[in-house]
PDB file of N, CA, C and O in Angstrom:
ATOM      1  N   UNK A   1       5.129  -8.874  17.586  1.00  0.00           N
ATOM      2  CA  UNK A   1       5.367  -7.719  16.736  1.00  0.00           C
ATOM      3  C   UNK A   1       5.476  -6.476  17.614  1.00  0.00           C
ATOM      4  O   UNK A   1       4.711  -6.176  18.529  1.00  0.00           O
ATOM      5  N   UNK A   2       6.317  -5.944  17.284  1.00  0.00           N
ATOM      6  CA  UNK A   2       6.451  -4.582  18.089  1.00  0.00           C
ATOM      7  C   UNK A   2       5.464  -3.373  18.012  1.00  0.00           C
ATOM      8  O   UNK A   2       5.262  -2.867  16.908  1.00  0.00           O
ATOM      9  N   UNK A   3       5.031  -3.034  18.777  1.00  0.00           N
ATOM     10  CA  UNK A   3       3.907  -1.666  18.942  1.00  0.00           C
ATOM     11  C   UNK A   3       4.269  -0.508  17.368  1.00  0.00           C
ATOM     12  O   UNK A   3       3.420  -0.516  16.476  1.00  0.00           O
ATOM     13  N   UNK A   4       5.138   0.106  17.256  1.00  0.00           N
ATOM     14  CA  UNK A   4       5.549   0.906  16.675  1.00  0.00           C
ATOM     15  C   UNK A   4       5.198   0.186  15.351  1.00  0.00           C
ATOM     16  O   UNK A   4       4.628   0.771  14.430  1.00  0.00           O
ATOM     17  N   UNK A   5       5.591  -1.204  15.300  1.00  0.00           N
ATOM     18  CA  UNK A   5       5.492  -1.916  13.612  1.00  0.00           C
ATOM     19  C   UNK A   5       4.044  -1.719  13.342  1.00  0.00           C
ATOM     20  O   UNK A   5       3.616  -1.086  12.377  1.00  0.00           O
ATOM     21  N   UNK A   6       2.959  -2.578  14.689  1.00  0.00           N
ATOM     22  CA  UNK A   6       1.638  -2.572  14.340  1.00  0.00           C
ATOM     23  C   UNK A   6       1.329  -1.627  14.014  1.00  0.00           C
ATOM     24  O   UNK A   6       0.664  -1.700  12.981  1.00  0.00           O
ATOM     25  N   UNK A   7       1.527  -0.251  14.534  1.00  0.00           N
ATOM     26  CA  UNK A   7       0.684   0.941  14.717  1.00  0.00           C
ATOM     27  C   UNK A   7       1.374   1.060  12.640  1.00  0.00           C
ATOM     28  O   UNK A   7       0.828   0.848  11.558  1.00  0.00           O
ATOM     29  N   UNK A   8       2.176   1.312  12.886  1.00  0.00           N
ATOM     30  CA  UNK A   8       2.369   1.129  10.793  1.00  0.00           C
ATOM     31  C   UNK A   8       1.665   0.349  10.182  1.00  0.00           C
ATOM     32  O   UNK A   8       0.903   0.874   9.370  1.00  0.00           O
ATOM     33  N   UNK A   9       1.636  -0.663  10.266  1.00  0.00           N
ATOM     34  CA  UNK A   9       0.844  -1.547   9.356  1.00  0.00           C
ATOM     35  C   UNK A   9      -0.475  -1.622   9.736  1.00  0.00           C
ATOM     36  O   UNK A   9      -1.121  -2.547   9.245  1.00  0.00           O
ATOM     37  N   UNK A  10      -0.836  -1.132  10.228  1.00  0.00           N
ATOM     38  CA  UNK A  10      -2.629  -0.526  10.537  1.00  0.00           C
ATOM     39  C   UNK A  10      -2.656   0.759   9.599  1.00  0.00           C
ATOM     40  O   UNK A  10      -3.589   1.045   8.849  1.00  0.00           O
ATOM     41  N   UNK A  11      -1.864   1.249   9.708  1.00  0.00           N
ATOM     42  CA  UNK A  11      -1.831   2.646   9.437  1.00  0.00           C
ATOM     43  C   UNK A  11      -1.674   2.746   7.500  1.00  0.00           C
ATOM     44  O   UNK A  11      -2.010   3.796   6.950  1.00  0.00           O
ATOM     45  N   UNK A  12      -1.294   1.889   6.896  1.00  0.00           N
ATOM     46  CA  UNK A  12      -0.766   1.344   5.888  1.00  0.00           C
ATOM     47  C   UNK A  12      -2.441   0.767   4.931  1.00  0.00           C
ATOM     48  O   UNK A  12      -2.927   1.020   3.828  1.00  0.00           O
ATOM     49  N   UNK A  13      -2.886  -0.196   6.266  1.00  0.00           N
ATOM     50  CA  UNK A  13      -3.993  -1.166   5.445  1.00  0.00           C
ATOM     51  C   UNK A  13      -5.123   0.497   5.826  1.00  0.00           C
ATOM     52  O   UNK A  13      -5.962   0.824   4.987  1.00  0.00           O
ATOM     53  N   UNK A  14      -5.003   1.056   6.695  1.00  0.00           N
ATOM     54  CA  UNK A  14      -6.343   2.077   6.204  1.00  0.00           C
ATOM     55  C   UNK A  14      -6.444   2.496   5.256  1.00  0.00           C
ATOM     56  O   UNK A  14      -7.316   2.344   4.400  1.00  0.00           O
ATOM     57  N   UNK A  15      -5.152   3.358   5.290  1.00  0.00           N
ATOM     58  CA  UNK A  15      -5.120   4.282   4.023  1.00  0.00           C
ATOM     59  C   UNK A  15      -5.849   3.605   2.345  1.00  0.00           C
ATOM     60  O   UNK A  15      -6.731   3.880   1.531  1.00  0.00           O
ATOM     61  N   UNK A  16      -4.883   2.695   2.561  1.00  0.00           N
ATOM     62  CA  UNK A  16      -4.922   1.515   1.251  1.00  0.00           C
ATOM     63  C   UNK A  16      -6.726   1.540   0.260  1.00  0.00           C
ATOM     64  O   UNK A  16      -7.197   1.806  -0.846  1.00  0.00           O
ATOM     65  N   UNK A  17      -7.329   0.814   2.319  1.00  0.00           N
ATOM     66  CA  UNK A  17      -8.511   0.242   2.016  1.00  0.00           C
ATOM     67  C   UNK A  17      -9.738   1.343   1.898  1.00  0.00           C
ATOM     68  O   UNK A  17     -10.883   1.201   1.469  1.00  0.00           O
ATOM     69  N   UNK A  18      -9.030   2.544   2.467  1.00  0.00           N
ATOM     70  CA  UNK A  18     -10.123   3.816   1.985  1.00  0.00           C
ATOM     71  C   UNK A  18      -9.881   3.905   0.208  1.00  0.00           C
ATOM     72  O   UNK A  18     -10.828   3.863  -0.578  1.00  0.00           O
ATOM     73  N   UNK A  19      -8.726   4.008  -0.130  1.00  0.00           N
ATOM     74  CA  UNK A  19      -8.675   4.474  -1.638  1.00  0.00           C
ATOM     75  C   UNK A  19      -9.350   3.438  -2.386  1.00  0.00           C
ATOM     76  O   UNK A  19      -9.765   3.696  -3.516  1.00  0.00           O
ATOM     77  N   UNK A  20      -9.550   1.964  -1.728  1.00  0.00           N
ATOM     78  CA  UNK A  20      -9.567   1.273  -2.430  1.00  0.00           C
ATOM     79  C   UNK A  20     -11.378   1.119  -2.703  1.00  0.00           C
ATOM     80  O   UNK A  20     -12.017   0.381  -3.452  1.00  0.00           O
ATOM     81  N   UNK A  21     -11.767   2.096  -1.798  1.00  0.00           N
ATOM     82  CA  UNK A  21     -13.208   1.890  -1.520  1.00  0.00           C
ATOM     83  C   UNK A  21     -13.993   0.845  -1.888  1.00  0.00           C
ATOM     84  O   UNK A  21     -13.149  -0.034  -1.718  1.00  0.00           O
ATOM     85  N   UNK A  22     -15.236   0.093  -2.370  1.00  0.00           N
ATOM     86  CA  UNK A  22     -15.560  -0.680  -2.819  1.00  0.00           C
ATOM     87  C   UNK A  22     -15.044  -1.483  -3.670  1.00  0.00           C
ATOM     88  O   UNK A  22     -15.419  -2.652  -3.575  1.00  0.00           O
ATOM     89  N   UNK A  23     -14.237  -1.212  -4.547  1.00  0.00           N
ATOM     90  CA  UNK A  23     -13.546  -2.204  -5.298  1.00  0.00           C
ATOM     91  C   UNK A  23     -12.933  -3.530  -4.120  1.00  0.00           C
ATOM     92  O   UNK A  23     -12.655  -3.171  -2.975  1.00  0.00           O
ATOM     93  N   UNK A  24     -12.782  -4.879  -4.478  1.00  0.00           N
ATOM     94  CA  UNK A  24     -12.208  -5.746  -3.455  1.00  0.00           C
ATOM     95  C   UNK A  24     -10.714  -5.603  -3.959  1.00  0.00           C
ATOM     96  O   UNK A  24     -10.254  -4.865  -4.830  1.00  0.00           O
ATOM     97  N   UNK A  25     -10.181  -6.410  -3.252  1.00  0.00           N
ATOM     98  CA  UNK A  25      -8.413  -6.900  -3.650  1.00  0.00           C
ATOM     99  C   UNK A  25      -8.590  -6.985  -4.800  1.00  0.00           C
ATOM    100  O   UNK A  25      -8.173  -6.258  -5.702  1.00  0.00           O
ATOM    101  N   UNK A  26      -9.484  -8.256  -4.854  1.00  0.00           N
ATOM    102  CA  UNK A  26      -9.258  -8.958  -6.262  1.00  0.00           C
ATOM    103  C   UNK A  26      -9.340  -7.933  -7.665  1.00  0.00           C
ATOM    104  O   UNK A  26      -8.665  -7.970  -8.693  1.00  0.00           O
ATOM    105  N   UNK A  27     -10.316  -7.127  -7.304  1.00  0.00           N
ATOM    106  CA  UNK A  27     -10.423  -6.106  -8.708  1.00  0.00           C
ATOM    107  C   UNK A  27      -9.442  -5.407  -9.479  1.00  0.00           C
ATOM    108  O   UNK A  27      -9.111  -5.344 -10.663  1.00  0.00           O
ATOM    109  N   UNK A  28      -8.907  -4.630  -7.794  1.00  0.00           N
ATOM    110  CA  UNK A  28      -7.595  -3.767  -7.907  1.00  0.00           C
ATOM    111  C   UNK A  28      -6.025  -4.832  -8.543  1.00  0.00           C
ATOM    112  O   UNK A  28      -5.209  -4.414  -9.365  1.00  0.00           O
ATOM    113  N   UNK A  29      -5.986  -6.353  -7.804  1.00  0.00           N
ATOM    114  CA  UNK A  29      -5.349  -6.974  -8.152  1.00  0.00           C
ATOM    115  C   UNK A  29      -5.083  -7.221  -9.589  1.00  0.00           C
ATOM    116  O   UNK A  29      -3.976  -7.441 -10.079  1.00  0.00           O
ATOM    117  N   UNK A  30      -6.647  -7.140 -10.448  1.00  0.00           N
ATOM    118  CA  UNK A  30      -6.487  -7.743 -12.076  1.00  0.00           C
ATOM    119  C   UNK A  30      -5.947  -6.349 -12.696  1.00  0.00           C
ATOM    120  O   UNK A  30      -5.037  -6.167 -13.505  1.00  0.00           O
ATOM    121  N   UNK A  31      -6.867  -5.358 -12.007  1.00  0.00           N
ATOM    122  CA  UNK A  31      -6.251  -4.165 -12.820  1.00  0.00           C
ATOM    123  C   UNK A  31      -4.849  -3.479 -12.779  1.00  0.00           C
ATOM    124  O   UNK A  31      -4.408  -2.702 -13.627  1.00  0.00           O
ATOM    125  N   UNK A  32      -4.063  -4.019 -11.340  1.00  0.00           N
ATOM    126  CA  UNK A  32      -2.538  -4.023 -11.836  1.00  0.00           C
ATOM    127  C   UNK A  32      -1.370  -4.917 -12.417  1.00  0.00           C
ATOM    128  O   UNK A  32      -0.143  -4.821 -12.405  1.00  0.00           O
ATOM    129  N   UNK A  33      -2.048  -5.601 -12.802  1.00  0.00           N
ATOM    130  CA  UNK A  33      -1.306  -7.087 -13.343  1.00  0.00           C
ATOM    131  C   UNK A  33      -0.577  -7.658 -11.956  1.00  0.00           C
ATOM    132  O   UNK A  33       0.652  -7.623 -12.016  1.00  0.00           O
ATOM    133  N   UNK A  34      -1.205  -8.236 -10.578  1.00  0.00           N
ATOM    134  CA  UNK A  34      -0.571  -9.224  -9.601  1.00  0.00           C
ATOM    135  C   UNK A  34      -1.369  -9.985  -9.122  1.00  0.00           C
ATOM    136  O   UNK A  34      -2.480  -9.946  -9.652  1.00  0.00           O
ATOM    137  N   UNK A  35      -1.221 -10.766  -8.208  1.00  0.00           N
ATOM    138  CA  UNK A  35      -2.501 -11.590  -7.668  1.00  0.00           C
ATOM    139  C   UNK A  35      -3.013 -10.870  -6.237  1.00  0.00           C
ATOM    140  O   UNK A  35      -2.456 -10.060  -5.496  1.00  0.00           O
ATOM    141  N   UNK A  36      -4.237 -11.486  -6.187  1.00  0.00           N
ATOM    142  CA  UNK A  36      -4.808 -11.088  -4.849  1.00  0.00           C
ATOM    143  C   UNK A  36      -3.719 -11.079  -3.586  1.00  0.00           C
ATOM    144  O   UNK A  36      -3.070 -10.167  -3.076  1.00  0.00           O
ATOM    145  N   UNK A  37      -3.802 -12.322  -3.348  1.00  0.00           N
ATOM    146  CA  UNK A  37      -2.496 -12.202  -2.256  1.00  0.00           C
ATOM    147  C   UNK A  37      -1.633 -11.250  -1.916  1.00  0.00           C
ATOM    148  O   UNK A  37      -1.403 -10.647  -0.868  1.00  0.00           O
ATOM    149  N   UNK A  38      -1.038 -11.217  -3.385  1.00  0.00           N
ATOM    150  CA  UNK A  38       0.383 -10.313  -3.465  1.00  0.00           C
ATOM    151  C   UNK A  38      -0.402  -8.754  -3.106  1.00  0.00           C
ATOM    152  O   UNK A  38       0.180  -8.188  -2.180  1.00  0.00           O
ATOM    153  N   UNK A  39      -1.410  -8.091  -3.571  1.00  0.00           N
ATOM    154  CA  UNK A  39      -1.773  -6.709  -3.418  1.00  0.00           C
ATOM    155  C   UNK A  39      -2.023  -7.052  -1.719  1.00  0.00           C
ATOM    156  O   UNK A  39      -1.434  -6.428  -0.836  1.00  0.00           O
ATOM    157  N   UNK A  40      -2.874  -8.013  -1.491  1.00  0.00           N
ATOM    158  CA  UNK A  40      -3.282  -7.767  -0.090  1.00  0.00           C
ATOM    159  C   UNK A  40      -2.134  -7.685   1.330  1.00  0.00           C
ATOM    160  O   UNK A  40      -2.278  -7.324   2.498  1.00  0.00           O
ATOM    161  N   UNK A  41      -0.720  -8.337   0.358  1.00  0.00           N
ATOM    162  CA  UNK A  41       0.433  -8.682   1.561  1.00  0.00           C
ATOM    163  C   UNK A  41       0.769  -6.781   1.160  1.00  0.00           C
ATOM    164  O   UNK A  41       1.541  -6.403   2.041  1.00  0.00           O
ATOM    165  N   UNK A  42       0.592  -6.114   0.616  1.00  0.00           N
ATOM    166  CA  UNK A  42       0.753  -4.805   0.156  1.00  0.00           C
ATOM    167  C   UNK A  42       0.151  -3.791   1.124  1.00  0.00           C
ATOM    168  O   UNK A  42       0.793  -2.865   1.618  1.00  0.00           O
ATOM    169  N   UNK A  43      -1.721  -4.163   1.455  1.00  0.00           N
ATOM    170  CA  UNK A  43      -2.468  -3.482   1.868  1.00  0.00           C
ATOM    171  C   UNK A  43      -2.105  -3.482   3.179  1.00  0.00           C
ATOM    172  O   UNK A  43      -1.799  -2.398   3.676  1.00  0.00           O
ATOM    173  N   UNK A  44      -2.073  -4.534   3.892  1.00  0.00           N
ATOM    174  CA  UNK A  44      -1.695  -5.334   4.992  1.00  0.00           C
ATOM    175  C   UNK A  44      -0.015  -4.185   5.416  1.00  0.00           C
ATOM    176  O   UNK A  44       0.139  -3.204   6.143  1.00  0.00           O
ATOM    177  N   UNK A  45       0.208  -4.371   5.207  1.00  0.00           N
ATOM    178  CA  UNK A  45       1.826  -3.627   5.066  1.00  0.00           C
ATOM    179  C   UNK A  45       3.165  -4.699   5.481  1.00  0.00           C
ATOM    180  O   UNK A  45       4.232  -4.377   6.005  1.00  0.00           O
ATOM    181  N   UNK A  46       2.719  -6.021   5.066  1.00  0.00           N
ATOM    182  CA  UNK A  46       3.701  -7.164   5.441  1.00  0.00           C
ATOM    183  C   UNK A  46       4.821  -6.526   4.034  1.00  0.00           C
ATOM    184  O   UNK A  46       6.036  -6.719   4.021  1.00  0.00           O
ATOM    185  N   UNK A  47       4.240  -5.952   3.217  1.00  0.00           N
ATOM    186  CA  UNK A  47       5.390  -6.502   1.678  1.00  0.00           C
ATOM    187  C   UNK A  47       5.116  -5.102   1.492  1.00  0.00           C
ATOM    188  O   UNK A  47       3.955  -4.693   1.490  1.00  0.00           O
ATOM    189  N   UNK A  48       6.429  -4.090   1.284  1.00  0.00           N
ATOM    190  CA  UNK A  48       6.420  -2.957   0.714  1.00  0.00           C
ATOM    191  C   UNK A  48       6.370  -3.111  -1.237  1.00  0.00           C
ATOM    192  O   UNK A  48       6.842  -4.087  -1.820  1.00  0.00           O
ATOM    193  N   UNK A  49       5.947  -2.361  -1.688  1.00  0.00           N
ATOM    194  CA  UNK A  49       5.708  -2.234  -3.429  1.00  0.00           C
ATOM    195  C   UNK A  49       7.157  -1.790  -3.871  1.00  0.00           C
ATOM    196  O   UNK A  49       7.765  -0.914  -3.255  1.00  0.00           O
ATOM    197  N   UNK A  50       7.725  -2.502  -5.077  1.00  0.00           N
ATOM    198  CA  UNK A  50       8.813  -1.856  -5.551  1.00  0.00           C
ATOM    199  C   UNK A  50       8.026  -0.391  -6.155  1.00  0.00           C
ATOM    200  O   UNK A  50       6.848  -0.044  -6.247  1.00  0.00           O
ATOM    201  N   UNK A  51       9.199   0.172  -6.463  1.00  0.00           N
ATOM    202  CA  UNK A  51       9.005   1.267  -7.496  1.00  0.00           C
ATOM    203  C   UNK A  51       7.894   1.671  -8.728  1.00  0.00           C
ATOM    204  O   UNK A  51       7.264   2.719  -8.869  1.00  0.00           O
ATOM    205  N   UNK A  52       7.897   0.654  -9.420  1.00  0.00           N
ATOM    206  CA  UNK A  52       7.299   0.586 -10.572  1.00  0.00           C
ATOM    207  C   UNK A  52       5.930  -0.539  -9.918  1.00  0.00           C
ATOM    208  O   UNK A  52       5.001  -0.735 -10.702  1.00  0.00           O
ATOM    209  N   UNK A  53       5.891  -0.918  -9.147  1.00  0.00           N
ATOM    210  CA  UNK A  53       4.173  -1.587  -8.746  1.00  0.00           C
ATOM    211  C   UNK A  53       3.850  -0.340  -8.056  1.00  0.00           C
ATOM    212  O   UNK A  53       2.652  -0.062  -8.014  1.00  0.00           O
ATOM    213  N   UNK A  54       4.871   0.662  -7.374  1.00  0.00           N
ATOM    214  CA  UNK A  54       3.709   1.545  -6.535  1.00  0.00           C
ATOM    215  C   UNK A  54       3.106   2.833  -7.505  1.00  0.00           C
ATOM    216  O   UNK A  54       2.216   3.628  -7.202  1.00  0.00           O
ATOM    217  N   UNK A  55       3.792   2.770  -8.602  1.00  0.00           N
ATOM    218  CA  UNK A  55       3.279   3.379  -9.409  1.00  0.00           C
ATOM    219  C   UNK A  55       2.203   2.992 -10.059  1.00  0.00           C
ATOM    220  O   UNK A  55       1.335   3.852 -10.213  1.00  0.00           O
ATOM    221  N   UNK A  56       1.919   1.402 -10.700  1.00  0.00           N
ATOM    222  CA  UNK A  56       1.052   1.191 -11.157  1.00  0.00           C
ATOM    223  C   UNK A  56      -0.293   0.877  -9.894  1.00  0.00           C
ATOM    224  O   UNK A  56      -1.443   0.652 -10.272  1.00  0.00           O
ATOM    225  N   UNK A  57       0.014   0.903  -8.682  1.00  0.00           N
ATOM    226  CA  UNK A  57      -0.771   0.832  -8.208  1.00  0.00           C
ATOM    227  C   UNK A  57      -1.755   2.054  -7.674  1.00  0.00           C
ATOM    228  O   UNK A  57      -2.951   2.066  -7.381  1.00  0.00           O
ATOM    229  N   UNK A  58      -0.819   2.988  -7.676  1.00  0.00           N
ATOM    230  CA  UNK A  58      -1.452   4.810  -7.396  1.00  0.00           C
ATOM    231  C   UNK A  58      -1.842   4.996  -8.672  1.00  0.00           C
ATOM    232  O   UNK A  58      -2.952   5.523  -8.599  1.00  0.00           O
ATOM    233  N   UNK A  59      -1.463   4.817 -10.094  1.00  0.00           N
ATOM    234  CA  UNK A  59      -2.264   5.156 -11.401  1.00  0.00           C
ATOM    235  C   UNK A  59      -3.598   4.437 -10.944  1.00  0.00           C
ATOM    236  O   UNK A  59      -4.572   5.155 -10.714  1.00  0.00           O
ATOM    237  N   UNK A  60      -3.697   3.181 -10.810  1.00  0.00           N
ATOM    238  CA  UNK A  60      -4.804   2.812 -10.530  1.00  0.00           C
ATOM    239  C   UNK A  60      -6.119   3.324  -9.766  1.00  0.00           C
ATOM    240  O   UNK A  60      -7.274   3.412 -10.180  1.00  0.00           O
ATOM    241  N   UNK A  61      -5.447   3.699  -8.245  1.00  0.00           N
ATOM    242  CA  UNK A  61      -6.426   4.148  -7.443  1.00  0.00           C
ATOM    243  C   UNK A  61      -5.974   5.534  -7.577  1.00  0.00           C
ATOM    244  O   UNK A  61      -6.537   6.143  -6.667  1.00  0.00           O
ATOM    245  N   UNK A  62      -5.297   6.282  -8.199  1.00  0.00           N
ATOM    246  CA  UNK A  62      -5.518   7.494  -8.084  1.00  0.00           C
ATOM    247  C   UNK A  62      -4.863   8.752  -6.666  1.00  0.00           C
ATOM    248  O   UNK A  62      -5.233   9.861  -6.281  1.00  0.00           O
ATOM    249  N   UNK A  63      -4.001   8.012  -6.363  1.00  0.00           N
ATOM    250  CA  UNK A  63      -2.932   8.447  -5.497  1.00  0.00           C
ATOM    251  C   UNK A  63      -1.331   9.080  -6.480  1.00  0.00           C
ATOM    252  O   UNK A  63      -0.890   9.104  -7.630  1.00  0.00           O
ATOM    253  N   UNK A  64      -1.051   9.401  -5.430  1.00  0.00           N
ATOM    254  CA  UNK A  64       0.901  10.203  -5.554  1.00  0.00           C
ATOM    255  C   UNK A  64       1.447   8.439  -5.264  1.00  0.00           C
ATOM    256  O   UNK A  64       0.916   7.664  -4.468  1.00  0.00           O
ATOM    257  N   UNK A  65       2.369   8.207  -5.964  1.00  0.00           N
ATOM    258  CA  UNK A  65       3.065   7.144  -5.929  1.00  0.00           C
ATOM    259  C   UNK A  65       4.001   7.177  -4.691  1.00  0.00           C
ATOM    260  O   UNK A  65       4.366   6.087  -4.252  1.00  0.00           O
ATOM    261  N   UNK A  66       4.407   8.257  -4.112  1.00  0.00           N
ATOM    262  CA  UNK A  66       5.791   8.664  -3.171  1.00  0.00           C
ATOM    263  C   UNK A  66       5.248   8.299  -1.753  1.00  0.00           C
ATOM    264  O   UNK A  66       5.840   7.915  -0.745  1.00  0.00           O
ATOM    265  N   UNK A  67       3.515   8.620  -2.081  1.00  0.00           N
ATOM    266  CA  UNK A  67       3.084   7.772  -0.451  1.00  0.00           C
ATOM    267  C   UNK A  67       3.541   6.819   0.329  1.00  0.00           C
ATOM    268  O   UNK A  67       3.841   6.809   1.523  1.00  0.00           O
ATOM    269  N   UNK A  68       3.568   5.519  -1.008  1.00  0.00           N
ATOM    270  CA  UNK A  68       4.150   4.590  -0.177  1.00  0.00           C
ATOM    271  C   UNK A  68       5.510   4.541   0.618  1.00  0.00           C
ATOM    272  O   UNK A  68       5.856   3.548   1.259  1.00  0.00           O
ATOM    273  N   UNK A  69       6.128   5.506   0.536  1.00  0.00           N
ATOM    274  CA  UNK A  69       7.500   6.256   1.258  1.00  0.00           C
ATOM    275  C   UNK A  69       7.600   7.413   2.165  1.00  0.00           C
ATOM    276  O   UNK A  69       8.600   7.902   2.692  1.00  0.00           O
ATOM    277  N   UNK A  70       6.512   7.709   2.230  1.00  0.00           N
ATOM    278  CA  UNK A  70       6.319   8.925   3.388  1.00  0.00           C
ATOM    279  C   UNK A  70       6.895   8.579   4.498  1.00  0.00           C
ATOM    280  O   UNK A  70       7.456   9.472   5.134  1.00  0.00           O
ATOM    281  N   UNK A  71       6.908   7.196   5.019  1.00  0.00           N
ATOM    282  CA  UNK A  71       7.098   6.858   6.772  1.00  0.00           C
ATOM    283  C   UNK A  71       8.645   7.201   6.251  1.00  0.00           C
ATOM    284  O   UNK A  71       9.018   8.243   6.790  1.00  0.00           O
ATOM    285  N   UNK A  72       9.570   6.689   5.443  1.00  0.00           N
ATOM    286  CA  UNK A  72      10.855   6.638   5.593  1.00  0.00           C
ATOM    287  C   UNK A  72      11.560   8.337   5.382  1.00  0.00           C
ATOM    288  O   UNK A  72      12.392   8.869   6.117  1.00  0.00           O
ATOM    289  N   UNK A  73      11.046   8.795   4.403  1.00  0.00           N
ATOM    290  CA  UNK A  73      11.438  10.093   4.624  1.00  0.00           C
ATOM    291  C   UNK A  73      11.108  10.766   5.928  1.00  0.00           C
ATOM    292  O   UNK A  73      12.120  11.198   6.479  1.00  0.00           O
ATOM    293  N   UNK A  74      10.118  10.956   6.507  1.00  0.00           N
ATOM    294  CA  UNK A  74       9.537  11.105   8.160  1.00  0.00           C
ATOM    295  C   UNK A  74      10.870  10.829   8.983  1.00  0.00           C
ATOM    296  O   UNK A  74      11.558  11.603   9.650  1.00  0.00           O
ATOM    297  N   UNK A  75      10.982   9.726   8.766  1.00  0.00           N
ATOM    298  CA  UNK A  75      11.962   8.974   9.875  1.00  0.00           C
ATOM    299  C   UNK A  75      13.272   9.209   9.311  1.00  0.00           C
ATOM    300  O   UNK A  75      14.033   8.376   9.803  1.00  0.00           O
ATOM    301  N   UNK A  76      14.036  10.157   8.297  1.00  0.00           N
ATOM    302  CA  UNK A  76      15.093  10.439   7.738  1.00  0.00           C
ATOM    303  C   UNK A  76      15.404  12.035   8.175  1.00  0.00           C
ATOM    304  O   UNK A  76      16.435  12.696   8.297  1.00  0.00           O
ATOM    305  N   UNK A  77      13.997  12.299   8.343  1.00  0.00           N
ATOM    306  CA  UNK A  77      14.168  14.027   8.885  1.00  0.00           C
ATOM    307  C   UNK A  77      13.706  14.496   9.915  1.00  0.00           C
ATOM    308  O   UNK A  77      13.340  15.624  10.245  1.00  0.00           O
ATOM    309  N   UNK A  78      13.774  13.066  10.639  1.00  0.00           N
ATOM    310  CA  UNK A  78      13.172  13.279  12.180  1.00  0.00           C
ATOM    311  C   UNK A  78      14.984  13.415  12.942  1.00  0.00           C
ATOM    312  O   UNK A  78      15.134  13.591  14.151  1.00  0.00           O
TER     313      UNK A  78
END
């Protein structure tokens, strides 16, 4: 994996796993209608969220939905 990818997908599962504070996967998982896996390939930053999961997933924890897009705008106006 390339340096630049890791340093993202570290950067991806922090953020994630601070908002997610004590709650596990699994919690956050029931409360957005997906499975564990699927949120954790999320947290992890292997699997970006469509549209409408990153929404239900920031209603959930209480985030801006557009986060999950910050790196690409960054890298659009760099």
């Amino acid at each position: 994996m390339h340096y630049a990818v890791e340093r993202k997908v570290s950067e991806m599962m922090k953020w994630l796993v601070e908002l997610r504070g004590e709650r596990s996967q699994q919690m956050v998982a029931d409360e957005i209608g997906m499975s564990q896996s699927g949120y954790a390939s999320i947290e992890t930053g292997a699997r970006r969220p469509s549209v409408k999961l990153a929404k239900r997933i920031a209603a959930a924890m209480g985030f801006d939905w557009t986060k999950f897009y910050e790196d690409d705008e960054d890298q659009r106006g760099a």
